[in-house]
N, CA, C and O atoms as a GROMACS GRO file, in nm:
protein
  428
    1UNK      N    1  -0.486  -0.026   0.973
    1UNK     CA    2  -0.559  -0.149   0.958
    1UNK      C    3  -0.471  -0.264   1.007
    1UNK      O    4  -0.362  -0.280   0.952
    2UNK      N    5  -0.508  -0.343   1.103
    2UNK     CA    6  -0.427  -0.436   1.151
    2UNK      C    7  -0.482  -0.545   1.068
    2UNK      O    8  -0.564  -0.541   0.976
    3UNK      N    9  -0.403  -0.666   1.135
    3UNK     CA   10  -0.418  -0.779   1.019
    3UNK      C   11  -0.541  -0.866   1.061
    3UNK      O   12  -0.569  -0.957   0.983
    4UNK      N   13  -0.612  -0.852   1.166
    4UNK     CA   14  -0.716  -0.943   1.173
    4UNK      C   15  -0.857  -0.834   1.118
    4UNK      O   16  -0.974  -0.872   1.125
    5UNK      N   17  -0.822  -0.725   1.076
    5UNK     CA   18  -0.905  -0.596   1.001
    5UNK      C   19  -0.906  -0.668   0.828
    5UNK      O   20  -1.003  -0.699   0.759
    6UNK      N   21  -0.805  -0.674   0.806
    6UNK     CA   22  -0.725  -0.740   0.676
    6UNK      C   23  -0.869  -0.866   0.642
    6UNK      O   24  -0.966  -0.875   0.566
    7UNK      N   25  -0.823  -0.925   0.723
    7UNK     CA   26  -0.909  -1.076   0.691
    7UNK      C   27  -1.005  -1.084   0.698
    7UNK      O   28  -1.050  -1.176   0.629
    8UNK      N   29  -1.108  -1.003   0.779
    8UNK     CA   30  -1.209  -0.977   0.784
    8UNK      C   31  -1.286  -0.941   0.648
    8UNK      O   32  -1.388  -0.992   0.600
    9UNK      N   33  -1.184  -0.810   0.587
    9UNK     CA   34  -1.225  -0.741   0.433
    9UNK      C   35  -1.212  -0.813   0.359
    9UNK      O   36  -1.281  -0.801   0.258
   10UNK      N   37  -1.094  -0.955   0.372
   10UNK     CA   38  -1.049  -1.031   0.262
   10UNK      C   39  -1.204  -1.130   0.259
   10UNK      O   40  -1.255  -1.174   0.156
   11UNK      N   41  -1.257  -1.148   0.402
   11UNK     CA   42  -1.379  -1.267   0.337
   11UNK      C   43  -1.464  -1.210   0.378
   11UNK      O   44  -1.539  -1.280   0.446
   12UNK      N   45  -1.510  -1.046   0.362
   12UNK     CA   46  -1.649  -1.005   0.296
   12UNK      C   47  -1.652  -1.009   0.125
   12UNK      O   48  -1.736  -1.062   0.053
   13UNK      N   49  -1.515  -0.925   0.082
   13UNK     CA   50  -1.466  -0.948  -0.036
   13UNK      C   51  -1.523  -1.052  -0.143
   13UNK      O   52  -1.587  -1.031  -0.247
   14UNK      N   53  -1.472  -1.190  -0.076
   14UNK     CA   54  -1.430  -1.299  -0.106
   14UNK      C   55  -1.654  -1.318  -0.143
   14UNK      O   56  -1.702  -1.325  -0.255
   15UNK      N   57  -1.728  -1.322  -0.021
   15UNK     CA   58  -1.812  -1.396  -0.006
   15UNK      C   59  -1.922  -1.279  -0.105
   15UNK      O   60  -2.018  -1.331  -0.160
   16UNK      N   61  -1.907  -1.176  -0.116
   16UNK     CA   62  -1.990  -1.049  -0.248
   16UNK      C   63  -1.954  -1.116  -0.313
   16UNK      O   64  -2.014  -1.221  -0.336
   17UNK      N   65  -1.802  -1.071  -0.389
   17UNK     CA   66  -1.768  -1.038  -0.514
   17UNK      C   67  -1.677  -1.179  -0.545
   17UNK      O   68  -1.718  -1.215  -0.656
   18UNK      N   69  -1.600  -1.251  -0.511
   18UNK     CA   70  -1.549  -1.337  -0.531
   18UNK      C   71  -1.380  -1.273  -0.554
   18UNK      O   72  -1.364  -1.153  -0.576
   19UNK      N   73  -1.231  -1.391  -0.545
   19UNK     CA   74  -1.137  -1.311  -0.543
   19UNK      C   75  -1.140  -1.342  -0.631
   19UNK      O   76  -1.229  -1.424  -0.651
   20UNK      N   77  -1.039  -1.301  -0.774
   20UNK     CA   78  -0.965  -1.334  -0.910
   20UNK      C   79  -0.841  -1.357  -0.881
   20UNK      O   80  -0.791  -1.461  -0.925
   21UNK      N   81  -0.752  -1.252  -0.788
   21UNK     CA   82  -0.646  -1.256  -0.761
   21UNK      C   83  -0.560  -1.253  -0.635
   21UNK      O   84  -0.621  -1.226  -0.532
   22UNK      N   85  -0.475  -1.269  -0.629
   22UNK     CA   86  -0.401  -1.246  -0.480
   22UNK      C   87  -0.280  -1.268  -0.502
   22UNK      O   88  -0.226  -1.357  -0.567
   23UNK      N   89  -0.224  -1.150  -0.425
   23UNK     CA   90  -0.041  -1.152  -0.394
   23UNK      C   91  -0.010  -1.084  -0.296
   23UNK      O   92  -0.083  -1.029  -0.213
   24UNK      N   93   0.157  -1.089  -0.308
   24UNK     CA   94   0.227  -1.047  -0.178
   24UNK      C   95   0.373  -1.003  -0.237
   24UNK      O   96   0.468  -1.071  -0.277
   25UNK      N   97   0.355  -0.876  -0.225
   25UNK     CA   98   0.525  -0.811  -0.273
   25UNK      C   99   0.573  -0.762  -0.186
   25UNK      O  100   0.516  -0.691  -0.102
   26UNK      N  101   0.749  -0.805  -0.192
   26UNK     CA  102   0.820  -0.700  -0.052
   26UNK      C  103   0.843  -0.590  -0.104
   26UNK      O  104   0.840  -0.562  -0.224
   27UNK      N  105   0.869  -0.518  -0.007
   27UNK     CA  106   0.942  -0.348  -0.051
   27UNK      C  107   1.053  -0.363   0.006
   27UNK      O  108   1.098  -0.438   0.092
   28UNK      N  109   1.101  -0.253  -0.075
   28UNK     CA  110   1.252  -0.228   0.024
   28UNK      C  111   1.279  -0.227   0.161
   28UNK      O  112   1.352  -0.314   0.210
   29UNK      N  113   1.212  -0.112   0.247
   29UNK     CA  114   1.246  -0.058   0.325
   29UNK      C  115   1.208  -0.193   0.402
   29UNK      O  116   1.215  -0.152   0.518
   30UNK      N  117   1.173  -0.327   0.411
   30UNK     CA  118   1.166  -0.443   0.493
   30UNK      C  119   0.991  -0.461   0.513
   30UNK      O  120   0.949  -0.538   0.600
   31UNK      N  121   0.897  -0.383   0.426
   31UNK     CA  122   0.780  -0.439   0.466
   31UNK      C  123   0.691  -0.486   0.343
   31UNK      O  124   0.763  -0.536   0.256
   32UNK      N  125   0.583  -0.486   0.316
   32UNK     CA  126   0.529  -0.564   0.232
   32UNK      C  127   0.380  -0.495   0.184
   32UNK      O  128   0.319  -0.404   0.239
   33UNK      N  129   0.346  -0.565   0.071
   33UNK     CA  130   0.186  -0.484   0.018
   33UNK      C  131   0.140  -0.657  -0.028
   33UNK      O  132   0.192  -0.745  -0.097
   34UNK      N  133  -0.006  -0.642   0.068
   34UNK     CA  134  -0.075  -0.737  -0.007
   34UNK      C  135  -0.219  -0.684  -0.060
   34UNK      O  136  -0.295  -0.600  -0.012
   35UNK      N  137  -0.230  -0.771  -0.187
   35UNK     CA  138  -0.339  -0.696  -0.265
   35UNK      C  139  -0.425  -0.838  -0.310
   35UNK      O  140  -0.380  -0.952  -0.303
   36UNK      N  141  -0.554  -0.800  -0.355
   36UNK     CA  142  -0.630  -0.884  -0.419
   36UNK      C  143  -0.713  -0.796  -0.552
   36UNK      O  144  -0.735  -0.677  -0.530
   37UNK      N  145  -0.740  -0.829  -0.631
   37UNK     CA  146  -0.824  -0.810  -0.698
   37UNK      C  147  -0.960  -0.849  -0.733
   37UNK      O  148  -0.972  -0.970  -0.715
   38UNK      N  149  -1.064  -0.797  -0.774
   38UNK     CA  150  -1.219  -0.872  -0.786
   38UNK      C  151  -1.255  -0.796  -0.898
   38UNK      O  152  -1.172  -0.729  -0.960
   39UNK      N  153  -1.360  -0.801  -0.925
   39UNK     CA  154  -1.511  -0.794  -1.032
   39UNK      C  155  -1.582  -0.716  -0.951
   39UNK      O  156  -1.621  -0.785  -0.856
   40UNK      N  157  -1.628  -0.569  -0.939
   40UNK     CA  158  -1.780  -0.521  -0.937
   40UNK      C  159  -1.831  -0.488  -1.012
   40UNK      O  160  -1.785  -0.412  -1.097
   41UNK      N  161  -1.968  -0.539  -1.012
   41UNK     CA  162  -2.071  -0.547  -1.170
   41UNK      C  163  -1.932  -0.496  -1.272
   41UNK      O  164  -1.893  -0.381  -1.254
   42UNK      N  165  -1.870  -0.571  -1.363
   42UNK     CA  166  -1.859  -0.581  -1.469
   42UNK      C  167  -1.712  -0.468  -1.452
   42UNK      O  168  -1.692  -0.424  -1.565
   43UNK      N  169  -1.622  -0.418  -1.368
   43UNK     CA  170  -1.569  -0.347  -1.370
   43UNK      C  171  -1.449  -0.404  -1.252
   43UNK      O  172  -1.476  -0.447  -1.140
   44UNK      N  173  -1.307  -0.390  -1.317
   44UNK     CA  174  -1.180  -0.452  -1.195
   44UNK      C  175  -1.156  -0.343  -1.084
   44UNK      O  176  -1.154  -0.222  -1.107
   45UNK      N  177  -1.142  -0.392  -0.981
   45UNK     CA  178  -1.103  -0.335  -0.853
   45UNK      C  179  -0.992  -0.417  -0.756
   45UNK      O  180  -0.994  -0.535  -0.721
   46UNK      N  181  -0.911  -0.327  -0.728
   46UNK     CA  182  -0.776  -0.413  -0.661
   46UNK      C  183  -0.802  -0.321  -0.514
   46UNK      O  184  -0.842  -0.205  -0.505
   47UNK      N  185  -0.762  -0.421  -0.400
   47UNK     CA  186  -0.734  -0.353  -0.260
   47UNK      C  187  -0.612  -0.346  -0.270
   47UNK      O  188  -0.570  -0.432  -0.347
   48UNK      N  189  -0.508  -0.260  -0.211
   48UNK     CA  190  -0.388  -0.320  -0.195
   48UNK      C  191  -0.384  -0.237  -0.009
   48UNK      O  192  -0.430  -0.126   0.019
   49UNK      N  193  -0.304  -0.353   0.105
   49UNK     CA  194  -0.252  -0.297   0.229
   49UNK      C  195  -0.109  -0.326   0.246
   49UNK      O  196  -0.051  -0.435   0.245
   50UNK      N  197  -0.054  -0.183   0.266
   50UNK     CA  198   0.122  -0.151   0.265
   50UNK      C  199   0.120  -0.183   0.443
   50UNK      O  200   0.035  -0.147   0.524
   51UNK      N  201   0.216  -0.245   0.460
   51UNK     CA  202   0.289  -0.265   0.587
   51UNK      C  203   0.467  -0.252   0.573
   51UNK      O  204   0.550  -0.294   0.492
   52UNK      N  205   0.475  -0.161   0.717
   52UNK     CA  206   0.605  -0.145   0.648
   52UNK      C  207   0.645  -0.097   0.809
   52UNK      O  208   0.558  -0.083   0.894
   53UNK      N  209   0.786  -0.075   0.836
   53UNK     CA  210   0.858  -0.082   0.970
   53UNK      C  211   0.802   0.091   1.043
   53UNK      O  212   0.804   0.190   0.969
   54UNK      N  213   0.769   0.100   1.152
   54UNK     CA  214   0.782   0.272   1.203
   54UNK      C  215   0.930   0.346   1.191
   54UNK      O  216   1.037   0.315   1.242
   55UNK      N  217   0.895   0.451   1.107
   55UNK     CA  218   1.004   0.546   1.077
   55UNK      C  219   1.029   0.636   1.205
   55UNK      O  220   0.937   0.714   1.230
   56UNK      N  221   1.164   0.638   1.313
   56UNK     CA  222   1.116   0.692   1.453
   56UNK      C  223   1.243   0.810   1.428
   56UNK      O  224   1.264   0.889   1.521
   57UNK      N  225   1.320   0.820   1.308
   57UNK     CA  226   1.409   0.902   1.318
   57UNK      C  227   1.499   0.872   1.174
   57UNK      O  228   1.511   0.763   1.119
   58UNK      N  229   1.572   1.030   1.120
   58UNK     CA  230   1.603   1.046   1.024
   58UNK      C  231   1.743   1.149   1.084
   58UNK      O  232   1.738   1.230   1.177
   59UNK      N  233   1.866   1.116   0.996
   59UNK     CA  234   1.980   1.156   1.038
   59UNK      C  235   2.037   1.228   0.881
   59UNK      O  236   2.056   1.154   0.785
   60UNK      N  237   2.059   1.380   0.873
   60UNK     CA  238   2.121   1.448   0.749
   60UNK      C  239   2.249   1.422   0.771
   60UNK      O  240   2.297   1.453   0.880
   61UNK      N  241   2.312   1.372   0.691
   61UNK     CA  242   2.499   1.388   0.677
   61UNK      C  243   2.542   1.432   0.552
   61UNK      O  244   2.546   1.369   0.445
   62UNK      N  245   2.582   1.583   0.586
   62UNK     CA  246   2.658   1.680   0.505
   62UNK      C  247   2.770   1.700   0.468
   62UNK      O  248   2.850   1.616   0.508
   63UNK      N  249   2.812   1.783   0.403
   63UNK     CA  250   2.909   1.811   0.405
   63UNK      C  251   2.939   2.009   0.334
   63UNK      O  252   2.912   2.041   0.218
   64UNK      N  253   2.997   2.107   0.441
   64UNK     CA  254   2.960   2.203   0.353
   64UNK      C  255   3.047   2.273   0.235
   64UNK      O  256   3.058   2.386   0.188
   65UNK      N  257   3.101   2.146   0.214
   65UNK     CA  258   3.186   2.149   0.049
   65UNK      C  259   3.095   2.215  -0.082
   65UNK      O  260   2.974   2.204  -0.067
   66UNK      N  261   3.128   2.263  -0.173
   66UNK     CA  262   3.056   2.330  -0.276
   66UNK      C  263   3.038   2.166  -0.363
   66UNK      O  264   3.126   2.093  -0.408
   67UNK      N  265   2.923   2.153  -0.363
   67UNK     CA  266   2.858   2.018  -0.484
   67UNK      C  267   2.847   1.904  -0.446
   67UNK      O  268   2.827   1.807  -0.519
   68UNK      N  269   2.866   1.902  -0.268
   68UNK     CA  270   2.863   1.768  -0.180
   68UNK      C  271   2.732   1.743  -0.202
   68UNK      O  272   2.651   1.821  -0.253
   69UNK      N  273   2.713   1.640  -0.164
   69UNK     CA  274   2.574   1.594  -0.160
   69UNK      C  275   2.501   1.560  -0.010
   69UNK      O  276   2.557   1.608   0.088
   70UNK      N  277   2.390   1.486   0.012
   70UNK     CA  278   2.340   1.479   0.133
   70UNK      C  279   2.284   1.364   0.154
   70UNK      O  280   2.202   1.336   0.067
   71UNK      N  281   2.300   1.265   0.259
   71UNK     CA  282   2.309   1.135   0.246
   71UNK      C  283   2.177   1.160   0.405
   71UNK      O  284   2.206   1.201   0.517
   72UNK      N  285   2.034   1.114   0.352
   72UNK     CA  286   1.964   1.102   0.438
   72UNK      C  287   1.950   0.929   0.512
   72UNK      O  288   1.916   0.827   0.451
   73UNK      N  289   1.978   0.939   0.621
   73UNK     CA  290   1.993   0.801   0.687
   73UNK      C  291   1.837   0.783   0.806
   73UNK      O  292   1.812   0.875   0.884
   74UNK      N  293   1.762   0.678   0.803
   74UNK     CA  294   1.620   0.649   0.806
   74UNK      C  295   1.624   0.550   0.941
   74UNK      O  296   1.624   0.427   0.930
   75UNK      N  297   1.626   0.613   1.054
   75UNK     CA  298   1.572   0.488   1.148
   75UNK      C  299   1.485   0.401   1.163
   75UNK      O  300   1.386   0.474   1.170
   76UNK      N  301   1.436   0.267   1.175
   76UNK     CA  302   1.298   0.261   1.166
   76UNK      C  303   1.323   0.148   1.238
   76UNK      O  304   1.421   0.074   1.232
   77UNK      N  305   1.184   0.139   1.337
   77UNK     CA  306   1.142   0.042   1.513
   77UNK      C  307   1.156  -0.072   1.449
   77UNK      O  308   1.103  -0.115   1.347
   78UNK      N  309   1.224  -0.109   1.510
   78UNK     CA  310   1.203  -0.284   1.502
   78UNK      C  311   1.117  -0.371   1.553
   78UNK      O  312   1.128  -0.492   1.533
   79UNK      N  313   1.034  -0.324   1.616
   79UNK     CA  314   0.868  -0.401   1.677
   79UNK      C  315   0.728  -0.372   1.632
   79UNK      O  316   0.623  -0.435   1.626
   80UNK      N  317   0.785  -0.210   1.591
   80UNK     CA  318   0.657  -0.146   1.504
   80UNK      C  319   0.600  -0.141   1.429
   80UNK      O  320   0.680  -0.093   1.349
   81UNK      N  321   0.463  -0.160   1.346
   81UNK     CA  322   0.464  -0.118   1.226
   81UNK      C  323   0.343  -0.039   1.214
   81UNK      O  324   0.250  -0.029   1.294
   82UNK      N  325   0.361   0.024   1.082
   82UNK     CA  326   0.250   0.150   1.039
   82UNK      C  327   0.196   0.037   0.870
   82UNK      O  328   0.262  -0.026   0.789
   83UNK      N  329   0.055   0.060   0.886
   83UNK     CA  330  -0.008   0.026   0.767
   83UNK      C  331  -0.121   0.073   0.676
   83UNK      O  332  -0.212   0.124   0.741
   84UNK      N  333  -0.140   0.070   0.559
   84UNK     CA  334  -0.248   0.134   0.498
   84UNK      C  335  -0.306   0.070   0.396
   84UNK      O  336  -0.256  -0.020   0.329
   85UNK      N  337  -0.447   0.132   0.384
   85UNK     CA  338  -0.486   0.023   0.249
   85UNK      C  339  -0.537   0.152   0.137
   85UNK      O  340  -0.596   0.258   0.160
   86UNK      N  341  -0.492   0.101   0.023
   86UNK     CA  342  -0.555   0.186  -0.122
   86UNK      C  343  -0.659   0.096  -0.160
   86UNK      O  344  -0.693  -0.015  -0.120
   87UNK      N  345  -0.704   0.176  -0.252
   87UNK     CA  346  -0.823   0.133  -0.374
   87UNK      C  347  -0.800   0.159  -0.519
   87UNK      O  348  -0.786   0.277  -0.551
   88UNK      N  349  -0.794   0.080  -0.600
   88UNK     CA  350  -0.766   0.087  -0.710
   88UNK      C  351  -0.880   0.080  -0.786
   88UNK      O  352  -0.980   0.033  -0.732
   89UNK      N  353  -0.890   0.125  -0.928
   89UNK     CA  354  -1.016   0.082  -1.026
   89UNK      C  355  -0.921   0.056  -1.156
   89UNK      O  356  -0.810   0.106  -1.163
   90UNK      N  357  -0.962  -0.008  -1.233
   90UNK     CA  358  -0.849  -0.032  -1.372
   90UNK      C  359  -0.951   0.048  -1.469
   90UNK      O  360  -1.070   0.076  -1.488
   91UNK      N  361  -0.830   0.063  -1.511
   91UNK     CA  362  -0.862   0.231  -1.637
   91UNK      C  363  -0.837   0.146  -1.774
   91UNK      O  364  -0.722   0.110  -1.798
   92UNK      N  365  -0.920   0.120  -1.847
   92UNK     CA  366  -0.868   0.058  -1.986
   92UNK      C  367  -0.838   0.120  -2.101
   92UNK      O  368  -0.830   0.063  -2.210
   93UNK      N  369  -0.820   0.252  -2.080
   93UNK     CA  370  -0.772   0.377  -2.141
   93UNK      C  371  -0.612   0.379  -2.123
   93UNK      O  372  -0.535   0.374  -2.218
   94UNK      N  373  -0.581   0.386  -2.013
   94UNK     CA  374  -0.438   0.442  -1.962
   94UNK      C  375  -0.425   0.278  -1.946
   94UNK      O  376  -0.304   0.266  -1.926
   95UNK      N  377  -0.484   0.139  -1.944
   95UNK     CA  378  -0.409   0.010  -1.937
   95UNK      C  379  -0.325   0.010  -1.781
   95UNK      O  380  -0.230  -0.065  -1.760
   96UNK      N  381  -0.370   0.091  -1.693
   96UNK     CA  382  -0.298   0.086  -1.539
   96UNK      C  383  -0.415   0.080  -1.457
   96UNK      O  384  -0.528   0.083  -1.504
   97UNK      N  385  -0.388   0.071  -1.336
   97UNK     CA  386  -0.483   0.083  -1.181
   97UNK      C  387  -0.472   0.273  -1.165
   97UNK      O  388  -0.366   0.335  -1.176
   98UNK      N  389  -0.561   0.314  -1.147
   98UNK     CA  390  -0.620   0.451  -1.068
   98UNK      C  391  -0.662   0.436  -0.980
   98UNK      O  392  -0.752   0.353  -0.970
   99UNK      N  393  -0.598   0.540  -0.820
   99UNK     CA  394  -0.680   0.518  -0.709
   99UNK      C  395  -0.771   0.640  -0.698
   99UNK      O  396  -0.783   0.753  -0.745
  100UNK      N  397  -0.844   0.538  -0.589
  100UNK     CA  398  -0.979   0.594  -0.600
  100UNK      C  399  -0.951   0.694  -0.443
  100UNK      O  400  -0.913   0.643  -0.337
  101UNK      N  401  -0.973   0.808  -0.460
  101UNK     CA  402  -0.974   0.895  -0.331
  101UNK      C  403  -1.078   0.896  -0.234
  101UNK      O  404  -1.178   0.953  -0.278
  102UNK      N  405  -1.088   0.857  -0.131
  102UNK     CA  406  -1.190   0.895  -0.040
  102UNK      C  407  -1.327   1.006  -0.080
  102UNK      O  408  -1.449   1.005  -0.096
  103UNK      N  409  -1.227   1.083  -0.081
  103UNK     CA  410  -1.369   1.190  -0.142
  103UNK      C  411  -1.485   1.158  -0.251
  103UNK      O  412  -1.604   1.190  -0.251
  104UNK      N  413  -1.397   1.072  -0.356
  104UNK     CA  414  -1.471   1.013  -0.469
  104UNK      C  415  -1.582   0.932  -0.431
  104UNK      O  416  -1.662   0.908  -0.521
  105UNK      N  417  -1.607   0.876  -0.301
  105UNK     CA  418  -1.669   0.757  -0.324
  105UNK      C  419  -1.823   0.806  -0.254
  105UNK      O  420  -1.856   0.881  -0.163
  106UNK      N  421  -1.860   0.760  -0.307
  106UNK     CA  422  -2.029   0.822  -0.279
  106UNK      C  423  -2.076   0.702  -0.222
  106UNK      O  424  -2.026   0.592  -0.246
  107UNK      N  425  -2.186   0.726  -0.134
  107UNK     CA  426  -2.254   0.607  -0.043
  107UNK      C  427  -2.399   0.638  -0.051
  107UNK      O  428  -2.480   0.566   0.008
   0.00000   0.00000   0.00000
């Protein structure tokens, strides 16, 4: 999902259901999740879309000592990025967000 995909969902969203919420958290690895939350009939739903750098290569450094450990080292593009969006529903049982799987969703 690129980002003019993003904005598009953000003001169909917006113009149904109305927003409640909105943010923007970094992650580690240098990229970011933005999410909103809304109201359908009577029930919370959060989008959230992860953006984050292309992973183009991964380097093992060993050692074959008895109890060494293994230090995985993570390349990632500096022009690239890979992104995705979840679906959340809030569970007022468990007091957290549950995502909702593709398969689940009936049309």
């Amino acid at each position: 999902m690129n980002d003019t995909q993003w904005e598009a969902l953000l003001d169909r969203v917006e113009q149904k259901f109305g927003i409640d919420e909105r943010g923007r958290d970094e992650i580690a690895d240098g990229g970011y999740c933005e999410w909103i939350v809304f109201d359908v009939s009577s029930k919370k739903m959060k989008v959230a879309r992860t953006v984050r750098p292309r992973m183009i290569g991964e380097t093992a450094v060993f050692s074959k000592r008895i109890g060494a450990g293994v230090l995985v080292k993570k390349k990632y593009d500096e022009h690239e990025t890979v992104s995705f969006m979840k679906v959340y529903s809030w569970n007022e049982g468990r007091d957290d967000w549950l995502e909702i799987k593709s398969e689940d969703i009936s049309i």
